[in-house]
C-alpha positions in Angstrom: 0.0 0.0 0.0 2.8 2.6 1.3 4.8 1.6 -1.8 1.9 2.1 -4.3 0.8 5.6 -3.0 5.0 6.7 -3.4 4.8 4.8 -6.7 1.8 7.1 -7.5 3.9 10.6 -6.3 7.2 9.7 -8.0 5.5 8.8 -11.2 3.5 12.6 -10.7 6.7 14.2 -10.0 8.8 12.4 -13.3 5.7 13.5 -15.7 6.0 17.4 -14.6 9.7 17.6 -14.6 10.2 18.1 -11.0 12.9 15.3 -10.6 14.5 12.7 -13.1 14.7 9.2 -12.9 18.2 8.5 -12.1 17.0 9.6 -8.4 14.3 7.9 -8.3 15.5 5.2 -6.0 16.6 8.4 -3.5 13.4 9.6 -3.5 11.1 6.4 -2.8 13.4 5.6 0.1 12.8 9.1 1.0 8.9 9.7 0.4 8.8 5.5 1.8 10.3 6.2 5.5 8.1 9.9 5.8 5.0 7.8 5.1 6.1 4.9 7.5 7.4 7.5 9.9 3.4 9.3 9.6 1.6 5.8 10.1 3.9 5.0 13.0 3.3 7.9 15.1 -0.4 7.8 14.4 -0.4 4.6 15.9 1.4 5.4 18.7 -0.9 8.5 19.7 -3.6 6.0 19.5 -2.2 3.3 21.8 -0.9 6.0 23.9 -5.0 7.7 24.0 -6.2 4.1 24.8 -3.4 2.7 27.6 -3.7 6.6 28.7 -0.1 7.1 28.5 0.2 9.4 25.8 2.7 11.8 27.5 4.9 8.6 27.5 4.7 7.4 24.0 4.8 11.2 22.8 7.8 11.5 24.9 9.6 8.6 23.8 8.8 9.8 20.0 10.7 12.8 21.1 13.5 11.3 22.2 14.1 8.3 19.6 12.9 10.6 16.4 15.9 12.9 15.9 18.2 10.3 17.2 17.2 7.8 14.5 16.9 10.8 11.9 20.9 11.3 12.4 21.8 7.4 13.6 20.1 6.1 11.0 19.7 1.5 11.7 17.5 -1.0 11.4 15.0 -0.4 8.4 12.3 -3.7 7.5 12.3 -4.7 4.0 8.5 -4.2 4.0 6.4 -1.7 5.3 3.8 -3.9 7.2 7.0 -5.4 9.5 8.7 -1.8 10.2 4.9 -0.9 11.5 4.3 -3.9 13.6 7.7 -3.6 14.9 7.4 0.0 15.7 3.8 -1.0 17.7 5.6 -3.3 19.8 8.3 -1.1 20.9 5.4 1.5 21.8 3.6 -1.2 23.4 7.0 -1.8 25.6 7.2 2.0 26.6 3.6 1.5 28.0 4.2 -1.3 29.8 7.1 0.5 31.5 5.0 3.8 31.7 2.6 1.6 33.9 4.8 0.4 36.5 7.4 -1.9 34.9 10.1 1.1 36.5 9.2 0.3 39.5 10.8 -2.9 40.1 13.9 -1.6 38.7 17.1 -0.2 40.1 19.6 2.6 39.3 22.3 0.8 38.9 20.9 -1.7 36.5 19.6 1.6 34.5 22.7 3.3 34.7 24.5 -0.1 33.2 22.3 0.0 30.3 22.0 4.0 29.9 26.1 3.6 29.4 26.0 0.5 27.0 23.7 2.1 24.7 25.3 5.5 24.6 29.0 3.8 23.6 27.0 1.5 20.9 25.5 4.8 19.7 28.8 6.7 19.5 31.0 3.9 17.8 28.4 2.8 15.5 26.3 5.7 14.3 25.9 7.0 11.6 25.0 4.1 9.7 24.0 5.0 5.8 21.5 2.7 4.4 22.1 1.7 0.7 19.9 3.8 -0.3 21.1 7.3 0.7 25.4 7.4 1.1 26.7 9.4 3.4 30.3 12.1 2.7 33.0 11.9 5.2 31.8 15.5 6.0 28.3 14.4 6.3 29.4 11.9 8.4 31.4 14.1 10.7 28.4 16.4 10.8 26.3 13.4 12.1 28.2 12.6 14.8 28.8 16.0 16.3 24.5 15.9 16.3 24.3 12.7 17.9 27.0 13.8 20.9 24.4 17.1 21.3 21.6 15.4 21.3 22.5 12.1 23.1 24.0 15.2 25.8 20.6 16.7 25.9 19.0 13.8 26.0 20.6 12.1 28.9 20.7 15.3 30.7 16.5 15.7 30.7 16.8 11.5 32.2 19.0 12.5 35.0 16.9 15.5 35.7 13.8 12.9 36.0 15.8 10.5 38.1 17.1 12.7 40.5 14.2 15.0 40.8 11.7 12.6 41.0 13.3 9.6 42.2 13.2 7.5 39.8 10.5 8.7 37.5 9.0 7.0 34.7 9.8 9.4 32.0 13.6 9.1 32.8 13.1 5.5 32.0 10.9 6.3 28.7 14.2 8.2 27.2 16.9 5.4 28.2 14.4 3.0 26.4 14.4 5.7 23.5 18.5 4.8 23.4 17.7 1.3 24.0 15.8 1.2 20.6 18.0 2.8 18.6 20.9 1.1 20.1 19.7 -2.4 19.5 18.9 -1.0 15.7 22.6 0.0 15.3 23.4 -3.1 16.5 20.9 -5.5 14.0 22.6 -3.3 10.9 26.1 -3.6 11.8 25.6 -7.2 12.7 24.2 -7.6 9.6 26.7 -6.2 7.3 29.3 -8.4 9.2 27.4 -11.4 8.3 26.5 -12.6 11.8 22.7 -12.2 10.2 23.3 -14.5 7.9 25.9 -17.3 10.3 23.0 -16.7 12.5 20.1 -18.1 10.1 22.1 -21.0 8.5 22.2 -22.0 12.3 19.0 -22.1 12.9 18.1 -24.0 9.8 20.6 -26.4 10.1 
């Protein structure tokens, strides 16, 4: 469906001159991950309306948006998987919006907080196939990952020291969490782990 409607806008665009078909392929992955990006968080304000957490999930969209904008990771190979995926992760926030944090520690927090900030700041940016990054665009990258990682774990440590403990504090280290892991799945991935991993499984 998502690819039919970009399908439909590309194809408008090439008839009136507007771009040309060698960038094509730039543009569907472009016009692709704005309309998945659109579903997603339409979903997620409607789980969050309905589990009455929506300060949470809008929180956690916040957080993980810019990150992923500049990080870049895991992408699904269909449209109907990224939005599944997507749901469960918002499903998770909820859960720990509704008490999951409770049970929880600082230290075991903290552990994780530092984990996924390293994976984040070796790994990213990660250029999909479909849009290559310059060494300068690179470099520009990182230096908005460190600020907004920085901002980001400073707003958490404002929540867990001011409010001992507070869910929303949790919500953004699950934000790095997410994009983390994503990092992760790519790199593993273009190592070939994905694929040693799979013949495993079959054999």
């Amino acid at each position: 469906m998502i690819l039919k409607v970009v399908h439909c806008i590309l194809n408008k665009q090439i008839e009136n001159g507007m771009i040309s078909e060698e960038d094509t392929s730039v543009y569907q992955y472009g016009y692709t991950l704005v309309l998945e990006v659109m579903i997603n968080i339409i979903i997620a304000i409607i789980i969050g309306l309905i589990s009455r957490e929506l300060t949470s999930v809008a929180l956690f969209l916040m957080m993980f948006i810019p990150l992923r904008s500049y990080c870049g990771g895991y992408h699904a190979s269909e449209g109907w998987i990224c939005i599944i995926l997507s749901n469960i992760i918002v499903a998770a926030i909820v859960l720990v919006a509704k008490g999951f944090h409770l049970v929880m520690g600082y230290m075991p927090v903290l552990i994780i907080e530092v984990i996924c900030a390293v994976v984040i700041l070796l790994l990213a940016p990660i250029q999909s196939d479909a849009k290559k990054l310059s060494d300068k665009e690179k470099q520009a990258y990182k230096k908005y990952i460190r600020f907004i990682l920085i901002i980001e774990l400073f707003l958490a440590l404002i929540f867990f020291c001011f409010f001992e403990m507070n869910k929303f504090g949790l919500v953004i280290v699950m934000a790095h969490v997410v994009q983390a892991v994503s990092l992760l799945a790519v790199y593993l991935k273009r190592k070939g782990y994905g694929g040693l991993v799979h013949r495993k499984l079959r054999g």
